[in-house]
Backbone as a chain_set.jsonl record, in Angstrom:
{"seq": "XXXXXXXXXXXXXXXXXXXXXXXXXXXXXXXXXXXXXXXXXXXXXXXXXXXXXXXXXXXXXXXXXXXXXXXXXXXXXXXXXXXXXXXXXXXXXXXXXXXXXXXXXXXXXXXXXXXXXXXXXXXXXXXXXXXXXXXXXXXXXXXXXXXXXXXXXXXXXXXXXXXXXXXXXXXXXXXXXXXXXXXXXXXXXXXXXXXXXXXXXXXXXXXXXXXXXXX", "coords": {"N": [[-14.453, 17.313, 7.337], [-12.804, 14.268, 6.639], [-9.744, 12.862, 8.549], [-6.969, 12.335, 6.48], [-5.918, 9.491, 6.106], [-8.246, 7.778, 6.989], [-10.038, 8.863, 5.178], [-9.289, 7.683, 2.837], [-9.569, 5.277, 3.095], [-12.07, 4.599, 3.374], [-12.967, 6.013, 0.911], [-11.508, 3.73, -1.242], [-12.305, 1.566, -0.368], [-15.754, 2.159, -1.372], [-14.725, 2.437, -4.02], [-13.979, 0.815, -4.94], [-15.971, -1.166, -4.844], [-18.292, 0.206, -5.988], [-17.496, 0.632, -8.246], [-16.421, 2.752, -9.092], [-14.52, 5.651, -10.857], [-11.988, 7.695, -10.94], [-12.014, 10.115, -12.454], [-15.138, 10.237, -12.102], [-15.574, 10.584, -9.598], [-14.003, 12.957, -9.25], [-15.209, 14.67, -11.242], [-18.351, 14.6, -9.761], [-17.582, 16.013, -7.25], [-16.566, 18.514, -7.836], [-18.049, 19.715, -9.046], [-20.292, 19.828, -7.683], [-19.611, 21.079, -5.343], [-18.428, 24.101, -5.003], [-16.168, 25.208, -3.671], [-13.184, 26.102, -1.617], [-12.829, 24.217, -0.423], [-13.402, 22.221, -2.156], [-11.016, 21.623, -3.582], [-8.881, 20.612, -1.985], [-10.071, 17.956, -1.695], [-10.44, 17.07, -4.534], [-7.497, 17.234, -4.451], [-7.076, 15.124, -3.147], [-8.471, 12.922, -3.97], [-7.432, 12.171, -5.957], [-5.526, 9.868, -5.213], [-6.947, 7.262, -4.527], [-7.335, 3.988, -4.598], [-8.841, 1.325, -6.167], [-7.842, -1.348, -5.956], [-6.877, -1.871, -3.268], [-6.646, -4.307, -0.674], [-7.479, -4.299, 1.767], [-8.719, -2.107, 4.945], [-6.255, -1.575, 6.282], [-4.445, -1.627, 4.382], [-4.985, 0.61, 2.678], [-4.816, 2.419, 4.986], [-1.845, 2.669, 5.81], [-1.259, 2.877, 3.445], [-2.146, 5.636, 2.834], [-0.688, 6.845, 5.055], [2.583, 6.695, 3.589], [1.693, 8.148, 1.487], [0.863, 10.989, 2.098], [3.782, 11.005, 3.653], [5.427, 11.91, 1.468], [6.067, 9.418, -0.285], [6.733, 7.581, -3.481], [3.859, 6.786, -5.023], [2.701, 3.66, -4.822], [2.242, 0.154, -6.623], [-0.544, -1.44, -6.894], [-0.922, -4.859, -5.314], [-0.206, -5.949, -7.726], [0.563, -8.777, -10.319], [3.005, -10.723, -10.3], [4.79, -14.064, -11.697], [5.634, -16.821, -10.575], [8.32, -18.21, -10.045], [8.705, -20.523, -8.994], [6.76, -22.024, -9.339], [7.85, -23.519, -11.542], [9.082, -25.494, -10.782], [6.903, -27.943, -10.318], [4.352, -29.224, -8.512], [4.384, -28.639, -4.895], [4.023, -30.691, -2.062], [2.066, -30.105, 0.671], [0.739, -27.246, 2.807], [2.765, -25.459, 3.103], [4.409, -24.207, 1.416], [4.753, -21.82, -1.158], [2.526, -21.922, -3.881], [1.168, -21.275, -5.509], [0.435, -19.922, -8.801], [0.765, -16.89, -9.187], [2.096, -14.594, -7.931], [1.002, -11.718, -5.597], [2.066, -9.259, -4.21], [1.847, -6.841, -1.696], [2.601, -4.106, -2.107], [4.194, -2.47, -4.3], [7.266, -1.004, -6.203], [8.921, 0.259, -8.652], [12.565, 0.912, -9.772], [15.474, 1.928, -10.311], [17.672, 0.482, -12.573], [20.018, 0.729, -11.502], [20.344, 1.23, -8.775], [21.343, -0.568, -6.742], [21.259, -4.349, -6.839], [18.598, -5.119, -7.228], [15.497, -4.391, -9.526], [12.675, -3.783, -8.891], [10.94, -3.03, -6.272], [9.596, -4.556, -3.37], [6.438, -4.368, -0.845], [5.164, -5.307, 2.129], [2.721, -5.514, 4.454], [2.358, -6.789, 7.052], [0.444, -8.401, 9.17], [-0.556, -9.178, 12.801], [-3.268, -11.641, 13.02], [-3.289, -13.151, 11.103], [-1.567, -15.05, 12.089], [-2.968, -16.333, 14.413], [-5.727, -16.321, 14.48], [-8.039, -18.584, 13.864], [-9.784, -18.73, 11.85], [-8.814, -17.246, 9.99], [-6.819, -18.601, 9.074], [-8.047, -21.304, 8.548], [-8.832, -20.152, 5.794], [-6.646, -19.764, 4.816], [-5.895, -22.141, 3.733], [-4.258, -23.627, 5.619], [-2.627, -25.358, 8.45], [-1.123, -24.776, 10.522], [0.306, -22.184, 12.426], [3.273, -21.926, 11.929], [3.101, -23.158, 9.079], [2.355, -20.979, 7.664], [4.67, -19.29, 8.429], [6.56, -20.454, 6.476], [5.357, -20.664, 4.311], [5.592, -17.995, 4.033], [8.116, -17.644, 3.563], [9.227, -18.704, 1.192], [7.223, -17.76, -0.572], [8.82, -15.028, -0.149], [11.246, -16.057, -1.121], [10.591, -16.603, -3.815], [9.977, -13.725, -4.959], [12.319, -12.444, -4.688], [13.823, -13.8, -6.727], [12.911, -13.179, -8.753], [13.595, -10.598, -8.978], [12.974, -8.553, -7.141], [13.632, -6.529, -4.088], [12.448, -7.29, -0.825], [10.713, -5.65, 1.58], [9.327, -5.972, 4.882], [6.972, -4.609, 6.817], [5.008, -3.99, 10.703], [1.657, -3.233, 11.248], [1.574, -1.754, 13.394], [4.077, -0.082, 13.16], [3.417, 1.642, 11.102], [1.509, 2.862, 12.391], [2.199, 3.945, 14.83], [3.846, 7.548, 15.434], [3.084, 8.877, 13.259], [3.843, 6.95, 11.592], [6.214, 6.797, 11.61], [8.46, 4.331, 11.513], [8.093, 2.896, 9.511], [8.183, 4.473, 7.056], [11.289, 5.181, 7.272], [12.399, 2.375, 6.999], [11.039, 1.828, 4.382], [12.526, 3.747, 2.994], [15.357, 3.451, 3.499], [15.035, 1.154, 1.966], [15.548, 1.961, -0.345], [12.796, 2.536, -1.825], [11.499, 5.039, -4.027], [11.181, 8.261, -3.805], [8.77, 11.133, -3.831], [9.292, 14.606, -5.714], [10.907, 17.729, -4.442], [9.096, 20.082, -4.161], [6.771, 18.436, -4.966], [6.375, 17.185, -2.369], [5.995, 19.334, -0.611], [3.6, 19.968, -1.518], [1.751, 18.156, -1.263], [2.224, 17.835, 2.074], [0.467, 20.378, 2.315], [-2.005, 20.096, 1.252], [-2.741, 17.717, 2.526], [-3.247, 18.147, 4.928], [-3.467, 17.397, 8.99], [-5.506, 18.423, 10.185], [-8.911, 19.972, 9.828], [-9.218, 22.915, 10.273], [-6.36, 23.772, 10.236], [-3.971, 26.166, 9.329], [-2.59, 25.84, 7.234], [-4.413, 24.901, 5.342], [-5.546, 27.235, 4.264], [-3.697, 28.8, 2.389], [-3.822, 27.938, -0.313], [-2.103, 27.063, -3.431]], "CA": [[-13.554, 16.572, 6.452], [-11.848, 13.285, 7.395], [-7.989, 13.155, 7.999], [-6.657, 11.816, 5.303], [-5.496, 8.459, 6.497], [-9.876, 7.781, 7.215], [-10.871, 8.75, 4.037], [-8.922, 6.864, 1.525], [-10.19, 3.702, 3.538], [-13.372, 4.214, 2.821], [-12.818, 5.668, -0.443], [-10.641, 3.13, -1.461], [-14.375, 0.277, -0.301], [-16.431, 2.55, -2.357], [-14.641, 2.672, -5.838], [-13.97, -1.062, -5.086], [-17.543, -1.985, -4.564], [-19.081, 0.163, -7.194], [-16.271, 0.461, -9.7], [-16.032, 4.233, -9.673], [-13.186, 5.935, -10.884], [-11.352, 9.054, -10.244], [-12.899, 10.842, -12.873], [-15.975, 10.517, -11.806], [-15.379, 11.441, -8.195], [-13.664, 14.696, -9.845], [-16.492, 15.238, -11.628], [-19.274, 14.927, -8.197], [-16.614, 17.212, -5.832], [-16.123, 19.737, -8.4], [-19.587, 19.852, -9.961], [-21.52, 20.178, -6.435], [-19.006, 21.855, -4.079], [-17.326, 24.817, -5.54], [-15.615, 26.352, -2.611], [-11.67, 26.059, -1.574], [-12.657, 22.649, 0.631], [-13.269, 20.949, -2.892], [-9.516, 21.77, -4.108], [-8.684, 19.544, -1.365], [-10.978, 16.813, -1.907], [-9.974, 16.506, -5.327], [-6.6, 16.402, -4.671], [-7.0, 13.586, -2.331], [-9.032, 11.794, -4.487], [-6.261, 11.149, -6.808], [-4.585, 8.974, -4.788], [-7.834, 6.246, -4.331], [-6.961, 2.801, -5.218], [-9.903, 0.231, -5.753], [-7.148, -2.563, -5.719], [-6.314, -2.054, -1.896], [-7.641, -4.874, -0.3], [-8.303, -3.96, 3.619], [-8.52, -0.692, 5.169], [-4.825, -1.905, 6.982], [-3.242, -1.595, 3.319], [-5.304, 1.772, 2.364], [-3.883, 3.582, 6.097], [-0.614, 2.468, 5.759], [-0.826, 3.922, 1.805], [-1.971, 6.8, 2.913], [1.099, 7.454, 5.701], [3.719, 6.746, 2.873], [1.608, 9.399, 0.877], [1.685, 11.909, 3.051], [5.55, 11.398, 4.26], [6.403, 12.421, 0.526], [6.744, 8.147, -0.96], [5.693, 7.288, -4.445], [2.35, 5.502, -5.01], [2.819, 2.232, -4.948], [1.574, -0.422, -7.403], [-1.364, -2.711, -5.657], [-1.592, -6.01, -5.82], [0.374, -6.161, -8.923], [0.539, -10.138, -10.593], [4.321, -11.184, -10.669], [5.125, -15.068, -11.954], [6.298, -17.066, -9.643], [9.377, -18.584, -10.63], [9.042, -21.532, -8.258], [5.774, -22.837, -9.667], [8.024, -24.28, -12.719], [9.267, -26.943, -10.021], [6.255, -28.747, -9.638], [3.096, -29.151, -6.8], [5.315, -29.643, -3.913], [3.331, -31.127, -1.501], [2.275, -29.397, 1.843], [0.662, -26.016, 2.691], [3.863, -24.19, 3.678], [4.992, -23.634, 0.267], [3.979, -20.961, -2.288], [2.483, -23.387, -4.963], [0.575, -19.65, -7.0], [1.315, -19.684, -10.134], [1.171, -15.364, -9.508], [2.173, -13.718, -6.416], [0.813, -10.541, -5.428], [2.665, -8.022, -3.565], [0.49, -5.605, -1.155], [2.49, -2.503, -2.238], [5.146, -2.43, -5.373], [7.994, 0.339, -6.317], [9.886, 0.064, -9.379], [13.482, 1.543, -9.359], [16.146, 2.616, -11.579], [18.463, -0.902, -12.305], [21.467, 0.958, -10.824], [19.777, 0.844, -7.478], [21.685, -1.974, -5.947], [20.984, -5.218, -7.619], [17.343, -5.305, -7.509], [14.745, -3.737, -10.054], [11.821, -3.751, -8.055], [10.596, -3.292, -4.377], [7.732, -5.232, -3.216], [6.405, -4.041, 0.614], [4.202, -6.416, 2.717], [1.886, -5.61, 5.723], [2.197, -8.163, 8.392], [-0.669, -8.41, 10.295], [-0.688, -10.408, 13.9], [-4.514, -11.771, 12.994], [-3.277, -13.938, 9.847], [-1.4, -16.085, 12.548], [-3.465, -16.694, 15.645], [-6.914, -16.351, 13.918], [-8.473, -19.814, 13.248], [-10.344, -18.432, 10.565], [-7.999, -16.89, 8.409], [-5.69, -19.972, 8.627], [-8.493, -21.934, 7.687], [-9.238, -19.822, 5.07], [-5.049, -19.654, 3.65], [-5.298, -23.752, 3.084], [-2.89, -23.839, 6.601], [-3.064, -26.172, 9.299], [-0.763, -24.04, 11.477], [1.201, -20.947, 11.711], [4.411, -22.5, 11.036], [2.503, -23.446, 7.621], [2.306, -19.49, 6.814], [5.754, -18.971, 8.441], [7.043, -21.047, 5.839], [4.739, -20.082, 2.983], [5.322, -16.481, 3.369], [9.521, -17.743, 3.534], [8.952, -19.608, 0.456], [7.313, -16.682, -0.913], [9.648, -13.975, -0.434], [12.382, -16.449, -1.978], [10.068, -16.205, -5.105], [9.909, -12.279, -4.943], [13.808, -12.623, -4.983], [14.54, -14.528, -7.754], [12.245, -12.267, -9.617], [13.952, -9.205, -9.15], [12.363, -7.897, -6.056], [13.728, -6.464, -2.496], [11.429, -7.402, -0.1], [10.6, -4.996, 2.926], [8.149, -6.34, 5.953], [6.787, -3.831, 7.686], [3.806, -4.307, 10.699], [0.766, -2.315, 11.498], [2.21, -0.791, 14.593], [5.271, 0.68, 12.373], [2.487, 2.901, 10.788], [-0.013, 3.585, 13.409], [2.665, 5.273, 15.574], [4.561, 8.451, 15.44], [2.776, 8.875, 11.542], [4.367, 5.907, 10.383], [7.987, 7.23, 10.93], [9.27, 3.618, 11.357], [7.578, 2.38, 8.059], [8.835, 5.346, 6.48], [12.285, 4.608, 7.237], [12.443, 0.753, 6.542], [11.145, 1.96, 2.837], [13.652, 4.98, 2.645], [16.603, 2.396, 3.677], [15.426, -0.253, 1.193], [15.27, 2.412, -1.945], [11.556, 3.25, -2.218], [11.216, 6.272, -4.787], [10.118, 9.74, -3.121], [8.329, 12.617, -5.046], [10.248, 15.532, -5.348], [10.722, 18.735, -2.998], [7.831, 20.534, -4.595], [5.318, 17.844, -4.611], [6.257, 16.581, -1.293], [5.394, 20.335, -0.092], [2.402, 20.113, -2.038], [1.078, 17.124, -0.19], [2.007, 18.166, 3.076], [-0.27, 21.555, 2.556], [-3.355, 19.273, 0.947], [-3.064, 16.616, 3.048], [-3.299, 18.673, 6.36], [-3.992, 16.527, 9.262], [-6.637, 19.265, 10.848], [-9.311, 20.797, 8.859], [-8.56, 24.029, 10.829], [-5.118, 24.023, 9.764], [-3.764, 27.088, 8.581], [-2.304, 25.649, 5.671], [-5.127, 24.777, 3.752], [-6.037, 28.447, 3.226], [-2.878, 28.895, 1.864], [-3.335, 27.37, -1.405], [-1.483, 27.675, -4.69]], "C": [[-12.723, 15.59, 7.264], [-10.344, 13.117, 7.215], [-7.99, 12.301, 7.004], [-6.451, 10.371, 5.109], [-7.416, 7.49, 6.152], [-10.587, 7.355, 6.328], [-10.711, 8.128, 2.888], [-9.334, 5.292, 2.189], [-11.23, 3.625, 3.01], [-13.811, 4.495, 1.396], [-12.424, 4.607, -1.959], [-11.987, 1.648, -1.761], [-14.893, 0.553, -1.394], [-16.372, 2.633, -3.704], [-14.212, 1.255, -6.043], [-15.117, -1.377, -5.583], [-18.583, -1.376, -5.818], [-18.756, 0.733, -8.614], [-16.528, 1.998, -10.353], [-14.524, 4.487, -9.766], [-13.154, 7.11, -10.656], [-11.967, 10.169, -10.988], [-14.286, 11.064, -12.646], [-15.934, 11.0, -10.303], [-15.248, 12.721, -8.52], [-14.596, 15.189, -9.771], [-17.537, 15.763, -10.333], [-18.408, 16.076, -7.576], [-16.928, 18.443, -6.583], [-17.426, 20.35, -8.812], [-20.565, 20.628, -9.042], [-21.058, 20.662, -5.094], [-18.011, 22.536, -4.542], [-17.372, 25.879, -4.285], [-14.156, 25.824, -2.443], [-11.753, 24.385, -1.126], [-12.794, 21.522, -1.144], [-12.051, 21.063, -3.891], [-8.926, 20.663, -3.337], [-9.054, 18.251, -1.474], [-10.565, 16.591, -2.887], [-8.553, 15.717, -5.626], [-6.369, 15.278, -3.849], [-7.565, 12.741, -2.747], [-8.25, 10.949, -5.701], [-5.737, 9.902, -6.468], [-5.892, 7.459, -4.559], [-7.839, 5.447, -5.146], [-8.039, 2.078, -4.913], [-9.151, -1.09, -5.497], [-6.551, -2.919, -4.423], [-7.124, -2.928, -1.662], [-8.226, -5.039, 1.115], [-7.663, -2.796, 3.64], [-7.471, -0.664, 5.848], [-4.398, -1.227, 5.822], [-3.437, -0.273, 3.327], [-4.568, 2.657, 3.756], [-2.446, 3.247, 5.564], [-0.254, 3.216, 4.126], [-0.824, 5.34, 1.831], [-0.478, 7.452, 3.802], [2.039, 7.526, 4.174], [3.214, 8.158, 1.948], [1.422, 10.476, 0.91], [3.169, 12.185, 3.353], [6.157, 11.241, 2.7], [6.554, 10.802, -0.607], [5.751, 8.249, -2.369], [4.758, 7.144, -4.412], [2.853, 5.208, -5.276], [2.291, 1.718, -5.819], [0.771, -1.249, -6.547], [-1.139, -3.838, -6.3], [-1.155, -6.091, -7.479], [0.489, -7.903, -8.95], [2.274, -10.3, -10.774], [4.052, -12.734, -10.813], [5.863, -15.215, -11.256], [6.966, -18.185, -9.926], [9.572, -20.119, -10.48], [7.991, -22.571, -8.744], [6.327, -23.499, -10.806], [8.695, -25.754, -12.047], [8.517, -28.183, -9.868], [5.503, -28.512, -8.384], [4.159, -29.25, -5.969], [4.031, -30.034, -2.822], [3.633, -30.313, 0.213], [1.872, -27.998, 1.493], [1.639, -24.982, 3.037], [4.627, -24.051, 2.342], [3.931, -22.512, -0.482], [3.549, -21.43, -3.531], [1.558, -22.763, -5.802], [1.42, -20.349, -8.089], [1.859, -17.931, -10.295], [0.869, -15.144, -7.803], [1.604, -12.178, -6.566], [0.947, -9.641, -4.736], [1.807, -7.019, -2.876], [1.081, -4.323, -1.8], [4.259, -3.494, -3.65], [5.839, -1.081, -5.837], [8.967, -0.17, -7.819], [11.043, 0.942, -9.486], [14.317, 1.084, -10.431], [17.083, 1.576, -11.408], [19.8, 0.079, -11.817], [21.614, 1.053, -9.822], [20.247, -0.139, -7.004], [21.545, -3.048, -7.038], [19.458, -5.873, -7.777], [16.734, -4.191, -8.506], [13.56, -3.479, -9.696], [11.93, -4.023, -6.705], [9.331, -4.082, -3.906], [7.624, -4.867, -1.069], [5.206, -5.287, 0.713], [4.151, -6.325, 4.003], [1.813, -6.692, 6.51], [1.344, -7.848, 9.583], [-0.861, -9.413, 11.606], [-2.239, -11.608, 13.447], [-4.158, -13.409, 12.1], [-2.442, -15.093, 10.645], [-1.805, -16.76, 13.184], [-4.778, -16.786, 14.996], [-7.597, -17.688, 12.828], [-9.069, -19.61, 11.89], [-9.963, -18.492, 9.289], [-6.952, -18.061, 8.277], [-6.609, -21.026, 7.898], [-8.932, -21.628, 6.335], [-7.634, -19.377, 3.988], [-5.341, -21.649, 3.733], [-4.123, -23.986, 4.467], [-3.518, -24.685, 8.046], [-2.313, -25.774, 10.628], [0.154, -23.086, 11.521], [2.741, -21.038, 11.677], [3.851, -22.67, 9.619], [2.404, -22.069, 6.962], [3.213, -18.891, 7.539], [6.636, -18.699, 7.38], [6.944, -20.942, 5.124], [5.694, -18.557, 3.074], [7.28, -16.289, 3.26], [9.553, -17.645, 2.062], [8.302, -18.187, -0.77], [7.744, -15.71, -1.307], [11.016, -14.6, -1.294], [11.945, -16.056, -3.302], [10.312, -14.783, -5.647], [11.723, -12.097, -5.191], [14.263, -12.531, -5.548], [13.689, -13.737, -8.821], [12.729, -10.763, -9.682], [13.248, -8.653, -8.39], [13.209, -8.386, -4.65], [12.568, -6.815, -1.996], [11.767, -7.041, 1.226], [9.549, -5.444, 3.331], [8.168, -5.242, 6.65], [5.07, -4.29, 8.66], [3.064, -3.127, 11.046], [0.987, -1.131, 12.384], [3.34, 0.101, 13.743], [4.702, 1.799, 11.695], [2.069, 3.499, 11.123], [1.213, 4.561, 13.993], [3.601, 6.377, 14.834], [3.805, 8.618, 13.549], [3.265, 8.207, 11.224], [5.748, 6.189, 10.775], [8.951, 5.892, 10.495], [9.043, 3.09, 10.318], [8.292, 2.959, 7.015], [10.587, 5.208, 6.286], [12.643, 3.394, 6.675], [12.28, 1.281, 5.027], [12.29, 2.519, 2.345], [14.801, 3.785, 2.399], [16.313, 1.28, 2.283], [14.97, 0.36, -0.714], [14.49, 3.0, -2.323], [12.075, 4.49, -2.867], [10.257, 6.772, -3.816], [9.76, 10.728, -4.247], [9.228, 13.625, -5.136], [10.001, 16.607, -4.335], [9.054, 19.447, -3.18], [6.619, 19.848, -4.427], [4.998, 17.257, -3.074], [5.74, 17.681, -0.172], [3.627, 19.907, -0.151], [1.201, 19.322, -1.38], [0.904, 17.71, 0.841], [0.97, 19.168, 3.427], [-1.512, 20.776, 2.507], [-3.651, 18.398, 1.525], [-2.749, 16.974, 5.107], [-3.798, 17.87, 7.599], [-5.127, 16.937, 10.065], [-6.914, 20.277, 9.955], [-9.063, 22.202, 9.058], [-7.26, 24.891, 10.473], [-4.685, 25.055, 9.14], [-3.143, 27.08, 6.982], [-2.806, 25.049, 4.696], [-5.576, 25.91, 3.134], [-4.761, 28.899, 3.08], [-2.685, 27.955, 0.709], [-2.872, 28.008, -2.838], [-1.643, 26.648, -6.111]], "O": [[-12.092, 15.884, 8.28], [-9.751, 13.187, 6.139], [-8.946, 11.588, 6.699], [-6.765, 9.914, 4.01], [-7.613, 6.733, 5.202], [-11.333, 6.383, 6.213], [-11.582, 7.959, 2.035], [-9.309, 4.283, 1.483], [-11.5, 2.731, 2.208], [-14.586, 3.812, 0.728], [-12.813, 4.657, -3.126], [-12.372, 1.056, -2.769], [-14.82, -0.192, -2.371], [-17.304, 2.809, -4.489], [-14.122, 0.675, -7.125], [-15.255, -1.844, -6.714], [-19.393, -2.051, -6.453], [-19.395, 1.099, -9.601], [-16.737, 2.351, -11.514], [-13.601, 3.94, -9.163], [-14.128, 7.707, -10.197], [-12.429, 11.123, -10.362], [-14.704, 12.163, -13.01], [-16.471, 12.09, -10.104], [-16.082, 13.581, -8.234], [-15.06, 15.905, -8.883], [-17.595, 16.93, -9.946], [-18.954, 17.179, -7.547], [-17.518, 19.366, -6.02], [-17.618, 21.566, -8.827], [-21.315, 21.569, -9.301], [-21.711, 20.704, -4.051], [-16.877, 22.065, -4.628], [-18.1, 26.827, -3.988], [-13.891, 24.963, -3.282], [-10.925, 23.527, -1.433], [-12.37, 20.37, -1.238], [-12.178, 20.563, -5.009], [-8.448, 19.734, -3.989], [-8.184, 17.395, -1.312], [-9.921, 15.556, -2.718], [-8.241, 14.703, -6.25], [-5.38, 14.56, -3.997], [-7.453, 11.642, -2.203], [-8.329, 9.812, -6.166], [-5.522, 8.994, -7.272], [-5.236, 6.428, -4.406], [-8.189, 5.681, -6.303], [-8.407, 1.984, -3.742], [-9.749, -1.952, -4.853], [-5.869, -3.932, -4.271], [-8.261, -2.828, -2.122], [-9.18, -5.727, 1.476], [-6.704, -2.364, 3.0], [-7.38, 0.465, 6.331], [-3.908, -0.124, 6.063], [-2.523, 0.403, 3.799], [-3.772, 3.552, 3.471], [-2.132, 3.956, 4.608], [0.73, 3.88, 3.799], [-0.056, 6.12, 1.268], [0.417, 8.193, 3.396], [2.098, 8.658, 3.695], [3.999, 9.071, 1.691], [1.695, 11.186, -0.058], [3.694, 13.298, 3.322], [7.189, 10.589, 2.541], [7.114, 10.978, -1.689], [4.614, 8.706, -2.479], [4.403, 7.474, -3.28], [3.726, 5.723, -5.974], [1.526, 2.531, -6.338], [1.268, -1.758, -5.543], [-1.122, -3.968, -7.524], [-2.021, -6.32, -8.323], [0.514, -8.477, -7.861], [2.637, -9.703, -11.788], [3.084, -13.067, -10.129], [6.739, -14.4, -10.965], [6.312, -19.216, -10.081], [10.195, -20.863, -11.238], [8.2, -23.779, -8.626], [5.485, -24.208, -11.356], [8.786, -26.826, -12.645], [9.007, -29.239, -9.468], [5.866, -27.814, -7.438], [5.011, -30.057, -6.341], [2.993, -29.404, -3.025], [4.691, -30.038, 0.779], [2.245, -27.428, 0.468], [1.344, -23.803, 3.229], [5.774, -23.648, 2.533], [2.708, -22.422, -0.378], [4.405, -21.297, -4.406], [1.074, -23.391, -6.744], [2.474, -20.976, -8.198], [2.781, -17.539, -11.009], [0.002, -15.374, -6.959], [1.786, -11.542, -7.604], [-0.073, -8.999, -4.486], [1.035, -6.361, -3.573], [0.28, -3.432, -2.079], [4.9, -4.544, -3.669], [5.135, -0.072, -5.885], [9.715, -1.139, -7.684], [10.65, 2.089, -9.272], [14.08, 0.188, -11.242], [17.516, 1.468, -10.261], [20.794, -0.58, -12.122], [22.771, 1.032, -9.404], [19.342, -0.919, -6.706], [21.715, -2.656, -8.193], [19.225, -6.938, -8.349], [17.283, -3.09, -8.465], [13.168, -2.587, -10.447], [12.628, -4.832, -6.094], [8.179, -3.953, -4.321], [8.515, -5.094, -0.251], [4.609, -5.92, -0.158], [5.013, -6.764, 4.765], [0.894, -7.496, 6.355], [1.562, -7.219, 10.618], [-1.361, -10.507, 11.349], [-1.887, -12.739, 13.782], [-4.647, -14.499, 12.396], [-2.473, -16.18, 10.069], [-1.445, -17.93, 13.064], [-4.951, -18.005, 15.013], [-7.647, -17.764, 11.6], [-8.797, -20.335, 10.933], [-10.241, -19.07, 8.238], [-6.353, -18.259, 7.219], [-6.217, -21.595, 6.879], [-9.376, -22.538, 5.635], [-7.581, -18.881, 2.863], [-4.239, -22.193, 3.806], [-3.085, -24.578, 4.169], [-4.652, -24.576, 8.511], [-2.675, -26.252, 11.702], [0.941, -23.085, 10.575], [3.359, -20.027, 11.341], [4.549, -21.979, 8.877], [2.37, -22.021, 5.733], [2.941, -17.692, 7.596], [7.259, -17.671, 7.115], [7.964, -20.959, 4.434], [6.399, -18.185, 2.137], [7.805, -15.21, 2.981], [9.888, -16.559, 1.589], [9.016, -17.787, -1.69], [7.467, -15.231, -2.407], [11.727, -13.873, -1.988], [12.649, -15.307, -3.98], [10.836, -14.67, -6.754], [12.076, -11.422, -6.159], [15.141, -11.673, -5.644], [14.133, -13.882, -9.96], [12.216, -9.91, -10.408], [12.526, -7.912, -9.056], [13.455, -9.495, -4.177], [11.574, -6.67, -2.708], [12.603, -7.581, 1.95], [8.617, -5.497, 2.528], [9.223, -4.817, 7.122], [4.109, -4.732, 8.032], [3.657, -2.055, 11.161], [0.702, 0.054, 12.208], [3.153, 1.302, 13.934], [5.324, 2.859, 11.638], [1.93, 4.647, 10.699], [1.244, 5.757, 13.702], [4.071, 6.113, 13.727], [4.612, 8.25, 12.696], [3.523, 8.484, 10.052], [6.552, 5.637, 10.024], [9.837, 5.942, 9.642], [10.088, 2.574, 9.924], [8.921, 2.308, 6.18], [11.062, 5.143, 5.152], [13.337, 3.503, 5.664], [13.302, 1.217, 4.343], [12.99, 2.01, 1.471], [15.058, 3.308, 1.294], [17.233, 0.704, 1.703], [14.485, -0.195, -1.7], [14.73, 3.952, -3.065], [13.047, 5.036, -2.346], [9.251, 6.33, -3.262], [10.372, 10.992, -5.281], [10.199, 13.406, -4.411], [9.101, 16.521, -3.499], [8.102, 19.281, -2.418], [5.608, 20.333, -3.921], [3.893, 16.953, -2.624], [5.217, 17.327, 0.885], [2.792, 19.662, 0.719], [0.076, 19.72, -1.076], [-0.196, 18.225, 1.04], [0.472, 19.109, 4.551], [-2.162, 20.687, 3.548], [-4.786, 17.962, 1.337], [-2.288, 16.328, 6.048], [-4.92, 17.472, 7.286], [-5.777, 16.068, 10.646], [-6.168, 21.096, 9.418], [-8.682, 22.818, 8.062], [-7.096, 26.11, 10.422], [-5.075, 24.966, 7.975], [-3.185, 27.859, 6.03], [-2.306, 24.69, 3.631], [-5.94, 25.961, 1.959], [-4.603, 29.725, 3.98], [-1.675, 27.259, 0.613], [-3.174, 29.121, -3.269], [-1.189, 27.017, -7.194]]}, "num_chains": 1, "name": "protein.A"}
């Protein structure tokens, strides 16, 4: 069995690519492996989002769902407030008509003065990587400095905090510094019970004594 982090990557490809859903996974695990290991499997298959769109977003989803955080919304469509200005001219603006947030939290309006959280993976690749610049409409990474400024103003004025967190903030220590940055900026956690509940099912060694301890 793959840690947990592993398998929602590739789970995450697979119900992308051939538009399975959770019920049917259920169904296969439960149907053709009745022993304690497919109690596990199922409940980790809950959490498999086909709307992640690289196996960066899917690890980093899994840490937060492990260390106890909501699920997130993917790739949710927000209106972007700024597109009622007019084209502006130049690729360093946000000139969408719908932004899309890598990770989304909605929160209780007495939360500060925002109603939503929106998180966003910052990847080194998307600046230095000729490719992907030629492939954002950018002619240099000031041009997706500026966009992704331009951007988060949008996310703003829409009723969204906006937390940056990068890859490294996940990969080490389990995420703790990711984990934090959300905690600090509001993110909704599960409660005590389910955040147990995880920790037992989402063991990070199959060995682990606390998967034969289930309830």
């Amino acid at each position: 069995m793959l840690p947990f982090e592993d398998a929602l990557i590739i789970c995450d490809k697979l119900a992308k690519k051939f538009s399975i859903t959770y019920k049917q996974m259920l169904n296969f695990t439960l149907g053709r492996h009745r022993c304690w290991k497919s109690i596990i499997a199922g409940f980790k298959e809950q959490f498999v989002d086909p709307k992640s769109e690289n196996g960066g977003e899917s690890f980093c989803r899994a840490r937060m769902i492990r260390a106890g955080i909501s699920i997130p919304l993917l790739q949710v469509e927000i209106p972007n407030p700024l597109h009622s200005l007019g084209k502006r001219i130049g690729s360093s603006f946000q000139n969408t008509r719908m932004i899309r947030p890598d990770y989304v939290w909605n929160v209780p309006s007495h939360v500060g003065d925002f109603t939503s959280i929106a998180a966003e993976l910052d990847g080194k690749q998307k600046y230095i990587n000729s490719n992907l610049l030629q492939q954002s409409h950018s002619s240099s990474t000031t041009d997706i400095i500026l966009r992704e400024k331009d951007r988060e103003t949008a996310l703003n004025l829409s009723g969204f905090k906006v937390v940056r967190f990068q890859f490294e903030e996940a990969l080490a220590n389990h995420g703790a510094i990711m984990i934090e940055k959300l905690r600090l900026a509001g993110v909704p956690f599960v409660d005590t019970w389910q955040k147990r509940k995880r920790q037992r099912l989402l063991a990070r060694i199959l060995g682990d004594k606390t998967l034969h301890k289930l309830q």
